[in-house]
N, CA, C and O atoms as a printed pandas DataFrame, in Angstrom:
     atom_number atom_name residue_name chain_id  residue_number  x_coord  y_coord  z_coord
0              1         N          UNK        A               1    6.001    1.925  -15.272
1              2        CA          UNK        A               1    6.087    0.899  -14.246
2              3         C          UNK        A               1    6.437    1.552  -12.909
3              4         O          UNK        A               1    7.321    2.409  -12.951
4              5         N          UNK        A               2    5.896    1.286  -11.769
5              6        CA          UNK        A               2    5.801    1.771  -10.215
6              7         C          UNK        A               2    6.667    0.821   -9.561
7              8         O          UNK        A               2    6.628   -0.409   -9.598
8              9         N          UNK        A               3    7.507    1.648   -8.917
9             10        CA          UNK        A               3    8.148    0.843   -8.134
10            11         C          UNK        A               3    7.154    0.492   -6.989
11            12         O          UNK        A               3    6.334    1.339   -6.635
12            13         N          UNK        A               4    7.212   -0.947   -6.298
13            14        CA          UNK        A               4    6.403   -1.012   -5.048
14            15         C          UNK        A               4    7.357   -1.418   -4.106
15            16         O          UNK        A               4    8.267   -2.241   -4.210
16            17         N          UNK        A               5    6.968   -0.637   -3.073
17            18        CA          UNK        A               5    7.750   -0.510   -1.694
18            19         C          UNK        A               5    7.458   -1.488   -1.031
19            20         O          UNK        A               5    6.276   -1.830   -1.067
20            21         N          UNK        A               6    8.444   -2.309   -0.170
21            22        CA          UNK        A               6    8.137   -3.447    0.969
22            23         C          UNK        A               6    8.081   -3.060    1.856
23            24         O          UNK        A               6    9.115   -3.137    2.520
24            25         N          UNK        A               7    6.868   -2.380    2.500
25            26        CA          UNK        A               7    7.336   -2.372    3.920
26            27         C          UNK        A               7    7.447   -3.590    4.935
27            28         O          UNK        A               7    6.718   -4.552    4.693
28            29         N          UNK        A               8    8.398   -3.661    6.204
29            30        CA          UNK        A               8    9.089   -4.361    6.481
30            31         C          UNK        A               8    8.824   -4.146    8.358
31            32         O          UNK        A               8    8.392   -4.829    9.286
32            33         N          UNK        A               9    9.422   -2.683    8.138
33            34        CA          UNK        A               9    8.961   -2.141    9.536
34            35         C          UNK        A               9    8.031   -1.025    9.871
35            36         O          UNK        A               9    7.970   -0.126    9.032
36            37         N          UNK        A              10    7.189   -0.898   11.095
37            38        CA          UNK        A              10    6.362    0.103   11.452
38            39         C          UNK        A              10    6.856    1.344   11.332
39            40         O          UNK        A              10    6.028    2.254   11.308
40            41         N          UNK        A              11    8.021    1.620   11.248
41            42        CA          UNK        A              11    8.717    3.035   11.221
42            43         C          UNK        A              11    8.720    3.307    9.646
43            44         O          UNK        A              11    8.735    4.466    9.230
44            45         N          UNK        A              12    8.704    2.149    8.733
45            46        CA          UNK        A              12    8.426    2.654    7.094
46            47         C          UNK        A              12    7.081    2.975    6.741
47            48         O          UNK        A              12    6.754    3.771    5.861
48            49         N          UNK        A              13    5.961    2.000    7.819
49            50        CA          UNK        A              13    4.528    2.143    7.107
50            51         C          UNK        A              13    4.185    3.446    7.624
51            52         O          UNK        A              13    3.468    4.038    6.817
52            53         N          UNK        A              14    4.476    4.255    8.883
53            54        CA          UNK        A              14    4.266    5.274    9.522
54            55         C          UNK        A              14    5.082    6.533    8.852
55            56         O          UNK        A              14    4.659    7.689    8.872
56            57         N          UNK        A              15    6.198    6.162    8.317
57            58        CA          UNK        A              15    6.474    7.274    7.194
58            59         C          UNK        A              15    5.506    7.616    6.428
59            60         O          UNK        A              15    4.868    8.669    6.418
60            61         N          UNK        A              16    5.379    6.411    5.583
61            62        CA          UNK        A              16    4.492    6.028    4.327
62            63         C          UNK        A              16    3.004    6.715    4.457
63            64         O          UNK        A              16    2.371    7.279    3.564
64            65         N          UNK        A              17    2.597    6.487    5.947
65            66        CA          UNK        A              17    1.523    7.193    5.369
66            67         C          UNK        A              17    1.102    8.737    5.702
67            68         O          UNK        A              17    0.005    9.294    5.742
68            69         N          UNK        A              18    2.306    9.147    5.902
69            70        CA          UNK        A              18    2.831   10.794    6.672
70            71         C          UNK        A              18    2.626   11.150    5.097
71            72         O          UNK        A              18    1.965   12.131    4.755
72            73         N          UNK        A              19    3.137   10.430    4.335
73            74        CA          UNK        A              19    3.737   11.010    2.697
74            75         C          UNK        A              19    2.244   10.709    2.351
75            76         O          UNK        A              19    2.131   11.253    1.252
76            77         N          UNK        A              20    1.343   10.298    2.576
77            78        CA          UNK        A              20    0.136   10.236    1.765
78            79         C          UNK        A              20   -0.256   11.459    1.935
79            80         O          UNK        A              20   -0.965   11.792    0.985
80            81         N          UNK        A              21   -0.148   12.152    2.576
81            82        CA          UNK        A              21   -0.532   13.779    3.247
82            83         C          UNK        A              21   -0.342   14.425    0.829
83            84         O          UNK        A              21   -1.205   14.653   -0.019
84            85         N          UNK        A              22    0.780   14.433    0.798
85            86        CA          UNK        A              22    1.070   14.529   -0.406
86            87         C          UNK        A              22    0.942   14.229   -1.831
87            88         O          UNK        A              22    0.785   14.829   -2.894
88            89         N          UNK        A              23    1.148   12.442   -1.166
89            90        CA          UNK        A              23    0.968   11.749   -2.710
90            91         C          UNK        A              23    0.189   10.204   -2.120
91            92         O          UNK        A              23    0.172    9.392   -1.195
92            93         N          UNK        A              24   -0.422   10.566   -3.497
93            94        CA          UNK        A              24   -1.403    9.069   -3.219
94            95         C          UNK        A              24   -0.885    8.041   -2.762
95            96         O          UNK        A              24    0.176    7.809   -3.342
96            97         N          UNK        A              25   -1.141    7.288   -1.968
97            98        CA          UNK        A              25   -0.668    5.487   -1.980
98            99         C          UNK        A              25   -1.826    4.578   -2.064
99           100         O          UNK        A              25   -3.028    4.650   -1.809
100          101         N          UNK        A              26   -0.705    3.371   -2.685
101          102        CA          UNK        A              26   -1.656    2.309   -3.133
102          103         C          UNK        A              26   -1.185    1.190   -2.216
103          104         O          UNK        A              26   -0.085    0.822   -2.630
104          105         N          UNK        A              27   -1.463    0.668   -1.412
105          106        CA          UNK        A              27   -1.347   -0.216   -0.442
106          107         C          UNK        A              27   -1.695   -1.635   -0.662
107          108         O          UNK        A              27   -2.906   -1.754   -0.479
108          109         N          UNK        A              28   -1.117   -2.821   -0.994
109          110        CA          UNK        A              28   -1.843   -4.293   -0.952
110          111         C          UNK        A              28   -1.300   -5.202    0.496
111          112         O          UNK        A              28   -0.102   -5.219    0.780
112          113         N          UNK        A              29   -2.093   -5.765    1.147
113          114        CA          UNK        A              29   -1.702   -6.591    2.176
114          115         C          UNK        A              29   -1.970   -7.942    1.565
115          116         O          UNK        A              29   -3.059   -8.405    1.229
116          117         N          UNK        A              30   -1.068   -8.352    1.504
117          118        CA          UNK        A              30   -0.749  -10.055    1.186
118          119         C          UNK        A              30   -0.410  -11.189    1.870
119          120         O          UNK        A              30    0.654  -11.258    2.485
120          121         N          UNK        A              31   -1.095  -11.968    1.836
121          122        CA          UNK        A              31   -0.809  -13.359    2.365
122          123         C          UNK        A              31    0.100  -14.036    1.581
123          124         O          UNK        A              31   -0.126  -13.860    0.384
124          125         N          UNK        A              32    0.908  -14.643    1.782
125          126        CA          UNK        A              32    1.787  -15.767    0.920
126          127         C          UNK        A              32    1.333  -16.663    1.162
127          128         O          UNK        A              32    1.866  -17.598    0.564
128          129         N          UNK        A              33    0.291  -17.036    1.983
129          130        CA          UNK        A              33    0.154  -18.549    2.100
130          131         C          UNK        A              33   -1.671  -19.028    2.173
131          132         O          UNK        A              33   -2.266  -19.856    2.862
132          133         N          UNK        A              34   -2.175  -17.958    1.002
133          134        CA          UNK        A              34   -3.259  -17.503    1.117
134          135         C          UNK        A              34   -3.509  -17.648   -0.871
135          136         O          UNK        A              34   -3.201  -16.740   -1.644
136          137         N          UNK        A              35   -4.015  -18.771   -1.230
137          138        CA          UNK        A              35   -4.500  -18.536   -3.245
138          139         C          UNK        A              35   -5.026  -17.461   -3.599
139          140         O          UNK        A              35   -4.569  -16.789   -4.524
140          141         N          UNK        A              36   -6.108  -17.122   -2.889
141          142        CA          UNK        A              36   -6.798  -15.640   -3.242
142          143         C          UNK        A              36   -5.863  -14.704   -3.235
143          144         O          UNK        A              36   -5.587  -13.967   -4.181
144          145         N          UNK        A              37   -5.194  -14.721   -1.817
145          146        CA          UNK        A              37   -4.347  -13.199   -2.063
146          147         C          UNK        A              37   -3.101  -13.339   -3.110
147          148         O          UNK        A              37   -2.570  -12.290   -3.476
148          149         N          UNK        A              38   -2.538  -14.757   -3.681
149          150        CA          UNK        A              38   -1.513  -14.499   -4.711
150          151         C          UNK        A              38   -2.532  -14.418   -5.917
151          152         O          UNK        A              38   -1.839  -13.967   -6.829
152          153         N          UNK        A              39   -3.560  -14.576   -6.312
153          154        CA          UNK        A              39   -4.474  -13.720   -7.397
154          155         C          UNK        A              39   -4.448  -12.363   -7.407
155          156         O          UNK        A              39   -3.906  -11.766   -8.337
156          157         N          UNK        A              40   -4.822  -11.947   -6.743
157          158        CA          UNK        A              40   -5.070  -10.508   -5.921
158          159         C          UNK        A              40   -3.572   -9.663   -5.763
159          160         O          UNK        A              40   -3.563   -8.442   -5.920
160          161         N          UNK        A              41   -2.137  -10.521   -5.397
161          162        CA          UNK        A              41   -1.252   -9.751   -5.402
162          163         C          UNK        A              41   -0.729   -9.704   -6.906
163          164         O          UNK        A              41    0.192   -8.931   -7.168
164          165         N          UNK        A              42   -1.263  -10.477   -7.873
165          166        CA          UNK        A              42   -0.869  -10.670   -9.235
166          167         C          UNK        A              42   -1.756   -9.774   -9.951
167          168         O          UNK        A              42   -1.491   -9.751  -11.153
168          169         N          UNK        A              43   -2.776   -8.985   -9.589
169          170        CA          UNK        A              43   -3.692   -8.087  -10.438
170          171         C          UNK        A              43   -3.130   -6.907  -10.026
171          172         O          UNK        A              43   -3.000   -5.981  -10.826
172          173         N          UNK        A              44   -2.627   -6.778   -8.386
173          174        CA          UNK        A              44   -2.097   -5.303   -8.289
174          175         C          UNK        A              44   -0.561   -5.373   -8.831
175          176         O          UNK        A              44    0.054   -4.315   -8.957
176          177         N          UNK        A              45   -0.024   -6.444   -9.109
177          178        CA          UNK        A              45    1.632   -5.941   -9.483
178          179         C          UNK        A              45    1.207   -5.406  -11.502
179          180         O          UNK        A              45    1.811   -4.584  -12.191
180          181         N          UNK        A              46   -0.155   -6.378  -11.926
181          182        CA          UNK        A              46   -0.235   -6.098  -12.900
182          183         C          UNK        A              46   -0.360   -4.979  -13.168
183          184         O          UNK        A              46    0.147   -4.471  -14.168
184          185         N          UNK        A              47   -1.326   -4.136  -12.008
185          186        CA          UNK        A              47   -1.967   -2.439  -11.979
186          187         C          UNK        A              47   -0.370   -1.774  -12.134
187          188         O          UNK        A              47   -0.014   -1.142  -13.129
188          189         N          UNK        A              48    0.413   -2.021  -11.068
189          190        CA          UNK        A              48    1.386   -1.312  -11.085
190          191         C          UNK        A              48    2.524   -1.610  -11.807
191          192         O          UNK        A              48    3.495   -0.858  -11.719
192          193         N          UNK        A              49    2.557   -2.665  -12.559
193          194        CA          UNK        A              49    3.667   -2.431  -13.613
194          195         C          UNK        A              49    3.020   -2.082  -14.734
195          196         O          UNK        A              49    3.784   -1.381  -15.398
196          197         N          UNK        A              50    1.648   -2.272  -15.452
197          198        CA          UNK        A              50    1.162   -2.122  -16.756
198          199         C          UNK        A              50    0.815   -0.769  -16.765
199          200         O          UNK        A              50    1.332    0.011  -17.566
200          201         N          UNK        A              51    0.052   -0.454  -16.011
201          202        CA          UNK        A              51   -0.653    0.754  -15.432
202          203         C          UNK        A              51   -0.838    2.225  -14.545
203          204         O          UNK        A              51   -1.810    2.965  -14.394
204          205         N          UNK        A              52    0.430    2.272  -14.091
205          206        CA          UNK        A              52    0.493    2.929  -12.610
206          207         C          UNK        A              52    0.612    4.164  -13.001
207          208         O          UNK        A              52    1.339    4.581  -13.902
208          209         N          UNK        A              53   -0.209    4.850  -12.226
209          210        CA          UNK        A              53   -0.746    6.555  -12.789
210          211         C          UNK        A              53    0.605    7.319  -11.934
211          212         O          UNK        A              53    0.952    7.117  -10.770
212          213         N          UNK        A              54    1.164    8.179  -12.871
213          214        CA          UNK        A              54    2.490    9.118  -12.451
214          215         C          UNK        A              54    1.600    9.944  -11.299
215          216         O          UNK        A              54    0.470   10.431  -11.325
216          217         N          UNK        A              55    2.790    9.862  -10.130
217          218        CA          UNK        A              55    2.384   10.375   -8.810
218          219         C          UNK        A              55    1.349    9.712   -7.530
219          220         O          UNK        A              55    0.800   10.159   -6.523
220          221         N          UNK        A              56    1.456    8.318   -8.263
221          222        CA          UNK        A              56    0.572    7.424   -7.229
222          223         C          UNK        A              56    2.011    6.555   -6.426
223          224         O          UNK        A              56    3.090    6.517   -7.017
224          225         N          UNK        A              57    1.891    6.129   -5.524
225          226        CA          UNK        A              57    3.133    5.290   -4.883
226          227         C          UNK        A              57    2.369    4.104   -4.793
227          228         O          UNK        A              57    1.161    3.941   -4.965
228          229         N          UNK        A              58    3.381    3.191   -4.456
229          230        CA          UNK        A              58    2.583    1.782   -4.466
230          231         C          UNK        A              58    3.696    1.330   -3.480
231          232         O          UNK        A              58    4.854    1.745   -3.432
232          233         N          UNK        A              59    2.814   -0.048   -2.342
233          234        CA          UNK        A              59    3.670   -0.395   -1.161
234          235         C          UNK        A              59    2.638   -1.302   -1.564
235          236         O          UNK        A              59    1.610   -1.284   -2.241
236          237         N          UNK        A              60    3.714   -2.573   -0.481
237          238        CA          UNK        A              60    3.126   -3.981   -0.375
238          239         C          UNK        A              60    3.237   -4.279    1.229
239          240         O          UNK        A              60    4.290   -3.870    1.718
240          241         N          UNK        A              61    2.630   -4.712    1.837
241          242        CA          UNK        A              61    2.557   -5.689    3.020
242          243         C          UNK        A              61    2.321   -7.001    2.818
243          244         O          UNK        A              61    1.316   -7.500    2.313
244          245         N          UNK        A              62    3.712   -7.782    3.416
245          246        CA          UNK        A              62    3.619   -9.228    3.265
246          247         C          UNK        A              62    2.904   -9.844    5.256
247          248         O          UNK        A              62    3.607  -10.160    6.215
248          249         N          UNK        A              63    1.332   -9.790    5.179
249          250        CA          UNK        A              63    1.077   -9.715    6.370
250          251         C          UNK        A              63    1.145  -10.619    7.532
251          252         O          UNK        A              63    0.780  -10.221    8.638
252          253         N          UNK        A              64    1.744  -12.221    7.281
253          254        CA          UNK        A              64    2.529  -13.164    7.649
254          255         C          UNK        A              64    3.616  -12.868    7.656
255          256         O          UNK        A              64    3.784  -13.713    8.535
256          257         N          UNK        A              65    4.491  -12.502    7.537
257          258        CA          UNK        A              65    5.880  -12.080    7.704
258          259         C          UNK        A              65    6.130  -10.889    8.752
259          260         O          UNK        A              65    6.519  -10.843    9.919
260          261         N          UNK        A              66    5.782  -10.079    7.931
261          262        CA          UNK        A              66    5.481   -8.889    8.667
262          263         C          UNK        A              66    3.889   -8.134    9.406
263          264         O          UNK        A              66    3.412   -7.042    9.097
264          265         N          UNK        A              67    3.466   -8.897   10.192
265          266        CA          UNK        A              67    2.720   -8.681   11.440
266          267         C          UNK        A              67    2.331   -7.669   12.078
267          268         O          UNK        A              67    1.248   -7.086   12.128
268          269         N          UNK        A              68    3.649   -7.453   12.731
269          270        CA          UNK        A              68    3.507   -6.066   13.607
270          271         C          UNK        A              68    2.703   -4.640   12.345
271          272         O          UNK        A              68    1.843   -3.805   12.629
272          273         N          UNK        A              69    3.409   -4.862   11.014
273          274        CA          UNK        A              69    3.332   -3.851   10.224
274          275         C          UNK        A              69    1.766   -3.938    9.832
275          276         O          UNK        A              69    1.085   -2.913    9.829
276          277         N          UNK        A              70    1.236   -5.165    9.509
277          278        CA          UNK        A              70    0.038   -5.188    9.195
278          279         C          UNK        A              70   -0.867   -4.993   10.116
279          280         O          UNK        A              70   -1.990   -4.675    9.726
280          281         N          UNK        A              71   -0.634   -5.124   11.469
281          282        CA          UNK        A              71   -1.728   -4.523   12.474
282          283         C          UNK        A              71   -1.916   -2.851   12.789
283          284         O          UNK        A              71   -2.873   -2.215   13.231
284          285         N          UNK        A              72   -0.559   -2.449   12.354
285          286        CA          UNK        A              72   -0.031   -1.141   12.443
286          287         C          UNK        A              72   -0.984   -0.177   11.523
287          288         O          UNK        A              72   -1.384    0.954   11.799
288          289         N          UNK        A              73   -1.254   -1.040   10.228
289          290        CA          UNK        A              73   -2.060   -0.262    9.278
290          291         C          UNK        A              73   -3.739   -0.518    9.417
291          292         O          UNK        A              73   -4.503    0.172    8.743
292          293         N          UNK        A              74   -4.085   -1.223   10.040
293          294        CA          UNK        A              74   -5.421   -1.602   10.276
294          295         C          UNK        A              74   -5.622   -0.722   11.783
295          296         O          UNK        A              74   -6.767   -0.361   12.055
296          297         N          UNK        A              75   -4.569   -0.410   12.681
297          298        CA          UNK        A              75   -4.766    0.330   13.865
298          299         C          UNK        A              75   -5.255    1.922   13.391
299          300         O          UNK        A              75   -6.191    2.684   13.634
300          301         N          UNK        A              76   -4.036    1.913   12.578
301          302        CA          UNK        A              76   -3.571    3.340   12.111
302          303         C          UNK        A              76   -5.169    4.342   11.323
303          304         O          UNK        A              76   -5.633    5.444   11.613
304          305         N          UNK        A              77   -5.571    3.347   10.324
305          306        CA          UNK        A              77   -6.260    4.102    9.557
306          307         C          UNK        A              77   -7.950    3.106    9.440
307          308         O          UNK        A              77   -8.927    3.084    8.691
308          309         N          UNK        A              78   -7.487    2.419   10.657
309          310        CA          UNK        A              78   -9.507    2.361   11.221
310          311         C          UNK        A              78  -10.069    1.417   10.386
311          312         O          UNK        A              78  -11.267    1.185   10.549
312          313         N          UNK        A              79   -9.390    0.748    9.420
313          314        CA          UNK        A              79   -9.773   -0.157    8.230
314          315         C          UNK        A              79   -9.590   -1.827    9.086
315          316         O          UNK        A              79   -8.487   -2.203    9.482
316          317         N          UNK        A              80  -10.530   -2.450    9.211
317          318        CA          UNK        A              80  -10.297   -3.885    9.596
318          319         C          UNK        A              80   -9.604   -4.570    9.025
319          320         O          UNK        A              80   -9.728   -4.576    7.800
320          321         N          UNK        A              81   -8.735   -5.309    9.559
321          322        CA          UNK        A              81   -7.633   -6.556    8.506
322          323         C          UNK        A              81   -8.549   -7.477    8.108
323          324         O          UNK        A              81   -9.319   -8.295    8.611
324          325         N          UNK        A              82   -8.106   -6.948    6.693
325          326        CA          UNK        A              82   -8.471   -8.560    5.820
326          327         C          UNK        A              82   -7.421   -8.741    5.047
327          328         O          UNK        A              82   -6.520   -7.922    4.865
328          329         N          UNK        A              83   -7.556  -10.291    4.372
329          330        CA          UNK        A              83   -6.199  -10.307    3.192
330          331         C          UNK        A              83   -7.071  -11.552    2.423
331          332         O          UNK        A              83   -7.852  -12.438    2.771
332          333         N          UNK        A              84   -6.294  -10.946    0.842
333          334        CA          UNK        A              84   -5.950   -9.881    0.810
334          335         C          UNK        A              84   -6.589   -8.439    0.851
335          336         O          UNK        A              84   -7.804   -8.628    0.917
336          337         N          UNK        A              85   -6.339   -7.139    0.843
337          338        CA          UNK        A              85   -6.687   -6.529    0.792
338          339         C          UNK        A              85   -5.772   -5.164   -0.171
339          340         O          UNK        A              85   -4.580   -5.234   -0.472
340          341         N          UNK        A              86   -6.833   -3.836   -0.553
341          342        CA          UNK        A              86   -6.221   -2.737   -0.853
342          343         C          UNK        A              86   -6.251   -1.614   -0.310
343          344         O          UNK        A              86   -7.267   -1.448    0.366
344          345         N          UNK        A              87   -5.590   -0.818   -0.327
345          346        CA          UNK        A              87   -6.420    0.600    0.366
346          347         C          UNK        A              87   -5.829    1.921   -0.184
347          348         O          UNK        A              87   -4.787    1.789   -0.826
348          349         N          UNK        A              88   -6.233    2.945   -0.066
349          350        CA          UNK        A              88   -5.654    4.129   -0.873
350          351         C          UNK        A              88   -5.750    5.045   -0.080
351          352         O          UNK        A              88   -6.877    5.390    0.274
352          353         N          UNK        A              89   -5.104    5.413    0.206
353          354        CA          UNK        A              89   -4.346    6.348    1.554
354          355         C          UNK        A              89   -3.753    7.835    0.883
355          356         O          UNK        A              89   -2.655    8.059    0.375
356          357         N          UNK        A              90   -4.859    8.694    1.079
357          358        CA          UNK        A              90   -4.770    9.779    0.581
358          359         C          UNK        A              90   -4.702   11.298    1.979
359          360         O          UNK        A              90   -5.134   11.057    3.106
360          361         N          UNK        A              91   -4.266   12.369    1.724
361          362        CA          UNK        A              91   -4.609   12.970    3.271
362          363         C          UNK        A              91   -4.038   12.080    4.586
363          364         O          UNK        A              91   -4.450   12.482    5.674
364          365         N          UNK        A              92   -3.071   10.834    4.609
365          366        CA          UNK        A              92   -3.140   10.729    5.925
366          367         C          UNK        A              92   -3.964    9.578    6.761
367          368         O          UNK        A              92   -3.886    9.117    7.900
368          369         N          UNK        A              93   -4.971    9.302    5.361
369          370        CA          UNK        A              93   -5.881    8.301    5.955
370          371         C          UNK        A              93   -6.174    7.222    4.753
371          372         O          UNK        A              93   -5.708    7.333    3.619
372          373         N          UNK        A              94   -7.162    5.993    5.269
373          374        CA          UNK        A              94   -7.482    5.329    4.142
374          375         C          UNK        A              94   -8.946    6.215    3.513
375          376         O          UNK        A              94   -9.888    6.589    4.211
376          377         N          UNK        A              95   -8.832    6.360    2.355
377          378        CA          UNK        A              95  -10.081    6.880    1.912
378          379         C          UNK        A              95  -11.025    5.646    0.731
379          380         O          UNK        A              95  -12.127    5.911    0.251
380          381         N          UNK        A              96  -10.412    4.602    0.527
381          382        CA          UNK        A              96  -10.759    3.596   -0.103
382          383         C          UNK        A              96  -10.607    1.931    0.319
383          384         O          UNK        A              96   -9.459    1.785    0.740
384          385         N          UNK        A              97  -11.135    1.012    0.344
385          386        CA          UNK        A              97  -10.349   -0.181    0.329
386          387         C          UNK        A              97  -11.355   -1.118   -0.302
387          388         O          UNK        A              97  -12.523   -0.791   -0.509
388          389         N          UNK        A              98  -10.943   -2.068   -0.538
389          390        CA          UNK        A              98  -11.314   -3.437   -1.686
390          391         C          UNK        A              98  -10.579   -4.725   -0.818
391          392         O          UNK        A              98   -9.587   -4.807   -0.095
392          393         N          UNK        A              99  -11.515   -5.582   -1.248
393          394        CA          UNK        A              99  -10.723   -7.112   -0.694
394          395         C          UNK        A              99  -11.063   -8.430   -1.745
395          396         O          UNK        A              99  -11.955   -8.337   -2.588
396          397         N          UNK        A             100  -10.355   -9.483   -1.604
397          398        CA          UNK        A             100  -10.665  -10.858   -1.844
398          399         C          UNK        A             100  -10.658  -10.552   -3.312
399          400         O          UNK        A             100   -9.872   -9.811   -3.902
400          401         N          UNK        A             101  -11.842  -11.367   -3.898
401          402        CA          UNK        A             101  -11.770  -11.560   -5.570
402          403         C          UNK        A             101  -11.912   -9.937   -6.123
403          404         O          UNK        A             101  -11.498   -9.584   -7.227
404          405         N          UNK        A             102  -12.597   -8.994   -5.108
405          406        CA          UNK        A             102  -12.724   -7.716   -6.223
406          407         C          UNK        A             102  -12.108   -6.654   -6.332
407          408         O          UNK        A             102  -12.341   -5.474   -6.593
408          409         N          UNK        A             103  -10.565   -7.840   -5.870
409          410        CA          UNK        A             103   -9.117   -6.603   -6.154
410          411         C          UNK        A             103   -8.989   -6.919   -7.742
411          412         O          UNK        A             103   -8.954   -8.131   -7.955
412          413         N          UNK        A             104   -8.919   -6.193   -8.786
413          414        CA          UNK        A             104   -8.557   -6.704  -10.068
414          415         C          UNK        A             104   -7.776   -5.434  -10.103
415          416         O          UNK        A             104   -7.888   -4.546   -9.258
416          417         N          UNK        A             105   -6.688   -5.390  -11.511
417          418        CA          UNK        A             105   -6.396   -4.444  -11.966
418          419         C          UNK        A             105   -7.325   -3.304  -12.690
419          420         O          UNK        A             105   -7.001   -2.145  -12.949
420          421         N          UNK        A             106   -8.126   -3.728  -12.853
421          422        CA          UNK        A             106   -9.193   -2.589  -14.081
422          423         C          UNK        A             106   -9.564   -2.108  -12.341
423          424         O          UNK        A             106   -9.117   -0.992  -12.074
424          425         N          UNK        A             107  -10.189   -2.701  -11.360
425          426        CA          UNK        A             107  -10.833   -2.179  -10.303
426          427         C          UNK        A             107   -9.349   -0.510   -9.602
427          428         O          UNK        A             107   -9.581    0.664   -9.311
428          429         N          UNK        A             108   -8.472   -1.037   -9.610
429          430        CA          UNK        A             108   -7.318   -0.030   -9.121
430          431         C          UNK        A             108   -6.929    0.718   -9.876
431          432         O          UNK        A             108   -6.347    1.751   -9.545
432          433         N          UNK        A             109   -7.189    0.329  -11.224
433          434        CA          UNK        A             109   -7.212    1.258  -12.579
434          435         C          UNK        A             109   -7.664    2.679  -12.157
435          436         O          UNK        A             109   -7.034    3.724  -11.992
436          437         N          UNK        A             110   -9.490    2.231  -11.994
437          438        CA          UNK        A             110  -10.529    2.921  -12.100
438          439         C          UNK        A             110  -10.283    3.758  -10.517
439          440         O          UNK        A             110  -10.426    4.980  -10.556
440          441         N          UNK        A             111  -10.053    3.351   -9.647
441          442        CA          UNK        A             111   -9.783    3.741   -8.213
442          443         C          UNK        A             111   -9.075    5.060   -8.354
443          444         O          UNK        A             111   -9.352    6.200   -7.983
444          445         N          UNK        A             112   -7.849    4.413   -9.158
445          446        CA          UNK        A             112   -6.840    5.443   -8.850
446          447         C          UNK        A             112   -6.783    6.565   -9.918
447          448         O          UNK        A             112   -6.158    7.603   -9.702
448          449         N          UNK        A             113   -7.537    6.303  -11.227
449          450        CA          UNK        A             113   -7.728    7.188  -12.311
450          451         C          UNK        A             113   -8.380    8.492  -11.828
451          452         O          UNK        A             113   -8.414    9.522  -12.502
452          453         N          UNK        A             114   -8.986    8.326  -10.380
453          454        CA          UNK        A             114  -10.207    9.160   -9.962
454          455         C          UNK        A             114   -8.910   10.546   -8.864
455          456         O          UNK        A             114   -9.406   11.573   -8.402
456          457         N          UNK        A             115   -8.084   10.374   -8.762
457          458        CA          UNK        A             115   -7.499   10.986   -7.982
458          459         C          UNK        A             115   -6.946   12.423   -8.710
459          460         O          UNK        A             115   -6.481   13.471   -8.262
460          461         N          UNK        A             116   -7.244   11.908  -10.065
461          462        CA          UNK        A             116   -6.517   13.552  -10.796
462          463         C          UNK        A             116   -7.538   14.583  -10.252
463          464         O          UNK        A             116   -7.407   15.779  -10.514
């Protein structure tokens, strides 16, 4: 089981993705006030508690709440905001992303199985 990180503030997501330089991240941007994205945030908590490959990190963006942070990551790594959304932030950058119904767990499974 993966712990998943909240980021909260721009100074955590800008850590966060300094450390992708290193180790994989798994990124979900979530709506709370959005059905699709609580589907979508319920397939990635599934990925990352049933599933989560040793040495992958996992972070959440709640992107109504936290705003500033979610524009921060769509500035940062060139990926357009959508929600929900995923992205996999490898090197520093996004090198993957997925949205809406075809976030599943088998889909982040398969994503992230590919990184060994």
């Amino acid at each position: 089981m993966a712990d998943v990180q909240e980021l909260t503030k721009v100074e955590e997501w800008k850590r966060l993705l300094a450390e992708s330089e290193s180790t994989p991240v798994l990124l979900i941007k979530h709506s709370t006030r959005c059905p699709i994205s609580a589907e979508a945030h319920d397939e990635f908590m599934k990925h990352a508690v049933v599933e989560a490959l040793p040495g992958v990190r996992y972070a959440r963006v709640l992107v109504v709440e936290h705003r500033p942070v979610s524009n921060a990551v769509a500035e940062d790594t060139g990926v357009k905001h959508e929600s929900p959304q995923v992205l996999l932030l490898k090197n520093g950058m996004s090198v993957w992303s997925i949205s809406h119904w075809r976030i599943t767990a088998a889909a982040l499974k398969e994503q992230a199985s590919r990184l060994g």
